[in-house]
C-alpha positions as CSV (number, residue, x, y, z in Angstrom):
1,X,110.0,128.3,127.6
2,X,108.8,125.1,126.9
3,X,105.3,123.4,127.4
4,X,104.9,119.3,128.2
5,X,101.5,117.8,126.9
6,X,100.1,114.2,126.9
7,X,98.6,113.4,123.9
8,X,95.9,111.3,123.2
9,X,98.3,108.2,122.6
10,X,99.9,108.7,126.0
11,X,103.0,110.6,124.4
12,X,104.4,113.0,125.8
13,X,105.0,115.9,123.4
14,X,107.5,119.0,123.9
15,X,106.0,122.3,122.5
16,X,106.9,125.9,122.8
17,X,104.8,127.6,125.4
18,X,102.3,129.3,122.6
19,X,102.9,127.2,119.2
20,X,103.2,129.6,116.1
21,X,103.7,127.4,113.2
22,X,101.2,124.6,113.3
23,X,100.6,122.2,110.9
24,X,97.5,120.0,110.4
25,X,97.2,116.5,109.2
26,X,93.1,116.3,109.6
27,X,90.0,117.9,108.0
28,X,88.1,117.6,111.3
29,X,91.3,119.7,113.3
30,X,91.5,121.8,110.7
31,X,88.4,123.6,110.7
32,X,88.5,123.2,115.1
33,X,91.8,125.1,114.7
34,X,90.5,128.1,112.5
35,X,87.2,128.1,114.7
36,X,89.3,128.6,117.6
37,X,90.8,131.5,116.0
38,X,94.2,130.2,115.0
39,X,94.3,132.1,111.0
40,X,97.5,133.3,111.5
41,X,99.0,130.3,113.3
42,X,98.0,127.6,110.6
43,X,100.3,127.7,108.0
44,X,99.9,124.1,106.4
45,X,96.3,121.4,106.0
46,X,96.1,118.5,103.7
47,X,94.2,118.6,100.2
48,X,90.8,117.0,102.3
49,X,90.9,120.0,104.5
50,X,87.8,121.7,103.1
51,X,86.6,123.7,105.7
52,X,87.2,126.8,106.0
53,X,87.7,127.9,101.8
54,X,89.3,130.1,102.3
55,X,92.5,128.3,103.5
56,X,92.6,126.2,101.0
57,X,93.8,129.4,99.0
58,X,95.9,130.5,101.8
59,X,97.4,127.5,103.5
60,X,100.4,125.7,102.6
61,X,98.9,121.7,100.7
62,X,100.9,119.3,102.3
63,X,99.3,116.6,100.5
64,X,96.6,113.9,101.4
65,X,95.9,112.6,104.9
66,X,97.8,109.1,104.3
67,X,100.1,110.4,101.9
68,X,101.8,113.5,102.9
69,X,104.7,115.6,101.7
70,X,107.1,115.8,104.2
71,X,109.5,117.6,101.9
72,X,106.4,120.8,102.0
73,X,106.7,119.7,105.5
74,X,110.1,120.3,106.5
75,X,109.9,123.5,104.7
76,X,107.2,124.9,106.6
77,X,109.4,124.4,110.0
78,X,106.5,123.9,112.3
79,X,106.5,124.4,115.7
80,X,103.3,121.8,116.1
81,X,102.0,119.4,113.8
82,X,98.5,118.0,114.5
83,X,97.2,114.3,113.7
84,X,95.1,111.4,114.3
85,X,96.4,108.4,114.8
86,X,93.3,106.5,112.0
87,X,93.3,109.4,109.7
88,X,97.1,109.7,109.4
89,X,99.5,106.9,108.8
90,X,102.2,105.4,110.6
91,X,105.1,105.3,107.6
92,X,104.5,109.2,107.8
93,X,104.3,109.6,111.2
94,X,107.5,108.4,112.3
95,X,109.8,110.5,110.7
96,X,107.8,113.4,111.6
97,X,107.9,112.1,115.2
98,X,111.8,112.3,115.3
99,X,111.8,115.7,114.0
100,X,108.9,118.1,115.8
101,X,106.4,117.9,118.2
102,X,103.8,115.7,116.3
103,X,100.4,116.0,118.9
104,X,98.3,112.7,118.1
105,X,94.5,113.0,118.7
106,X,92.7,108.8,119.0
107,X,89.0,109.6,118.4
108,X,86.2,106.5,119.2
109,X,83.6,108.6,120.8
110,X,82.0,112.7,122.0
111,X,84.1,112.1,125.4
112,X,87.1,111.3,123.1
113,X,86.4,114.4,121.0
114,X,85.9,117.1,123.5
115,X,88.9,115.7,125.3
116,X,90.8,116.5,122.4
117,X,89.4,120.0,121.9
118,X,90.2,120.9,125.5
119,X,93.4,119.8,124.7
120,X,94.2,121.2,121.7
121,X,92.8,124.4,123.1
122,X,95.1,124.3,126.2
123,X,97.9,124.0,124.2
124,X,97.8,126.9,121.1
125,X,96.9,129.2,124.1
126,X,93.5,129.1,123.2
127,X,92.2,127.1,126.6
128,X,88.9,129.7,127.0
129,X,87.5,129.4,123.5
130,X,88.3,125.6,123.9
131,X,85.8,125.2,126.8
132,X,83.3,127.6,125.7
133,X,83.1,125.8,122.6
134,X,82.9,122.4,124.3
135,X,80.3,123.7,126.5
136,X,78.0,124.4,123.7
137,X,78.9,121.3,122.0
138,X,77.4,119.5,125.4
139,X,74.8,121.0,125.6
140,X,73.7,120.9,122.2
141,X,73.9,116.8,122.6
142,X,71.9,117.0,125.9
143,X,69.0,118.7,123.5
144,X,69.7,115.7,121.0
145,X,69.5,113.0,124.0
146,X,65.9,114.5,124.7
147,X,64.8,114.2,121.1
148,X,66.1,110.4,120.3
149,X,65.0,108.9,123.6
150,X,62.5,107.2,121.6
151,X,64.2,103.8,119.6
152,X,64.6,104.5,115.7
153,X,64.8,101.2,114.9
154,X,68.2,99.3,113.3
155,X,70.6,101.2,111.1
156,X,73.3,99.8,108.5
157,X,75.7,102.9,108.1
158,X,77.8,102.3,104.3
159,X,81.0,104.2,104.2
160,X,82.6,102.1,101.1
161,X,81.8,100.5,97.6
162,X,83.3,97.6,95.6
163,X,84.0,96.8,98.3
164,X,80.8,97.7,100.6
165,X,82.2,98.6,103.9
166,X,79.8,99.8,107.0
167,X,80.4,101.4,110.2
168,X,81.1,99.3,113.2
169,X,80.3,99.7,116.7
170,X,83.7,101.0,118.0
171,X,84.0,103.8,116.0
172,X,83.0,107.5,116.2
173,X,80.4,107.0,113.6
174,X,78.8,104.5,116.0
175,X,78.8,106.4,118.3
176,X,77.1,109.3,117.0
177,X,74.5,106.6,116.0
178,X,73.9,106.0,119.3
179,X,73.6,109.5,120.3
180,X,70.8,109.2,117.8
181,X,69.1,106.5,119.0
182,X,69.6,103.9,116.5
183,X,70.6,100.2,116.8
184,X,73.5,99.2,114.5
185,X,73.1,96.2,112.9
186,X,77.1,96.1,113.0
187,X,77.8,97.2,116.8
188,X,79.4,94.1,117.8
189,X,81.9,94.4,114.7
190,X,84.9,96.3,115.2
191,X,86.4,99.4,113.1
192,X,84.9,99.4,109.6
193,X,84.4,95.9,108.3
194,X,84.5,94.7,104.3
195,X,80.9,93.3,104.1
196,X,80.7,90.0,101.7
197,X,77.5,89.0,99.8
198,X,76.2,86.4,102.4
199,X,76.9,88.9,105.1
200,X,74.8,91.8,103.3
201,X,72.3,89.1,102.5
202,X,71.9,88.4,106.4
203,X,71.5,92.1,107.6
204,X,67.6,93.3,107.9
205,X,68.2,96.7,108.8
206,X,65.1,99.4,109.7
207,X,67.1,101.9,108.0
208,X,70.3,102.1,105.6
209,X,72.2,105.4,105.7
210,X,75.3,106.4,102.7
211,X,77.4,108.4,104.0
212,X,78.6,111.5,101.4
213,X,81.9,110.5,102.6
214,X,84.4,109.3,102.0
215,X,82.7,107.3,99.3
216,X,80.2,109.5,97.3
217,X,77.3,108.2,97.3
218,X,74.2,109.1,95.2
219,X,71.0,108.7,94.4
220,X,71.6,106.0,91.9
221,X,73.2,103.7,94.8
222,X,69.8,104.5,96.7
223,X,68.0,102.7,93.6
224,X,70.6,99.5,93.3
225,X,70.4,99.1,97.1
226,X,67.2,99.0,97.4
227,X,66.8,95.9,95.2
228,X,69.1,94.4,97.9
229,X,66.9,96.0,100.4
230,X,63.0,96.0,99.5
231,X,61.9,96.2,103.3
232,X,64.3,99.3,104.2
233,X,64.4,102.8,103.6
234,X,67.6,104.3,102.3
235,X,68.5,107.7,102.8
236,X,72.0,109.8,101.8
237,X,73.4,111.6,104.8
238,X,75.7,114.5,105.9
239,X,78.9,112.4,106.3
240,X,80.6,115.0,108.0
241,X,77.9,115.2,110.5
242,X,78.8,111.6,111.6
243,X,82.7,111.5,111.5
244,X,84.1,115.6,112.0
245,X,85.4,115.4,115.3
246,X,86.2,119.0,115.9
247,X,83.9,121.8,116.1
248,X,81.2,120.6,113.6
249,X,79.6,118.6,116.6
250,X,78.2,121.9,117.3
251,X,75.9,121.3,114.6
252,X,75.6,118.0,114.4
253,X,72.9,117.6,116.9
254,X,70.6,120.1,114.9
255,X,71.2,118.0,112.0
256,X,70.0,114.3,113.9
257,X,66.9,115.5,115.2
258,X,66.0,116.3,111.6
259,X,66.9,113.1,110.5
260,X,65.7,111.2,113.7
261,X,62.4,112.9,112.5
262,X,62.8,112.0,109.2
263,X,63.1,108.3,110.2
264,X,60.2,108.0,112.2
265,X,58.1,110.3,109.5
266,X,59.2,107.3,107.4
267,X,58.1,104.4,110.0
């Protein structure tokens, strides 16, 4: 028996009823697909799938997120390959496409994300924990909305060195700034934009955040930017916090109030 599901691109995607072989292209999906209790299904994640350890041991590695092995692939004879549609590229996609059912999440905000977790749970037969974790997830983010209905002032998110690149407004990152109740200097630029020397010279933000990924930042960056800086603090944060998808929102919202708190502390 056969199951027809509407991605998040608008495809329609032909699955088995209860998918048995899955494959996933994402870190984020990853760790939402062993939360939701899918060890044995799994059998392949890419070499940025971190979470949980223990598959990294135990799971087929079919490579990085934009360069993949479809040869490992192909092997693996999946029933259901998992992707997104920024994380994943298109030259790999395609092929895959024509050969399985290829399930493509498009992530820009939370409504976006707990779409796809109802989704995803609805079809690996897994529609219950799905909801029960999206239910938690909301209302962990109506706790946060309480916290951050005070402004925090302007943020400049960095995701990138050499060359600097920043969050912009239409991404999931900015979203999950607003969430927090900060202003980013970059909402009205789309997707991630390269920032040149006269455009960093122009931005005053309150507060500049480095992401731990996917650039690792350290404390030494902290010390060169703020000669670039002198009027704004600079702090290193949880980058998973700000771009996993999948079932670390749970914990995300625990994680901004301590730092909306650590902002203001700072003010």
């Amino acid at each position: 028996m056969n199951l027809q599901a509407k991605d998040q691109l608008g495809r329609t995607v032909l699955l088995p009823d209860t998918p048995r072989r899955i494959v996933s292209l994402v870190p984020s999906q990853t760790e939402l697909l062993h939360d939701l209790g899918l060890e044995e299904e799994v059998i392949g994640i890419t070499r940025f799938c971190i979470h949980p350890t223990s598959w990294r041991r135990s799971k087929v590695n079919i490579g990085g997120t934009k360069k993949l092995h479809l040869d490992k692939i192909r092997q693996l004879a999946p029933d259901l390959i998992i992707g997104n549609k920024e994380e994943n590229s298109k030259e790999d996609l395609e092929p895959l496409m024509e050969e399985f059912p290829v399930w493509m999440s498009d992530i820009s905000n939370l409504e976006d994300a707990l779409d796809m977790i109802e989704s995803i749970g609805a079809i690996t037969g897994k529609a219950r924990e799905s909801l029960t974790l999206v239910t938690g997830i909301k209302d962990a983010f109506a706790s946060l909305e309480k916290k951050a209905n005070s402004p925090s002032g302007t943020v400049l998110y960095f995701i990138w060195k050499d060359p600097w690149m920043a969050a912009g407004g239409d991404t999931f990152i900015g979203d999950m700034l607003r969430r927090c109740g900060l202003e980013n200097v970059l909402d009205r630029n789309k997707r991630y934009p390269e920032l040149e020397p006269a455009m960093l010279a122009s931005l005053k933000p309150d507060t500049i955040l480095l992401s731990s990924e996917p650039y690792p930042f350290k404390q030494h960056h902290i010390n060169a930017l703020h000669s670039m800086y002198s009027d704004s603090r600079v702090l290193l944060v949880d980058g998973e916090m700000f771009s996993w998808y999948g079932s670390r929102l749970l914990k995300a919202p625990s994680y901004f109030e301590k730092l909306i708190e650590q902002i203001h502390a700072g003010c």
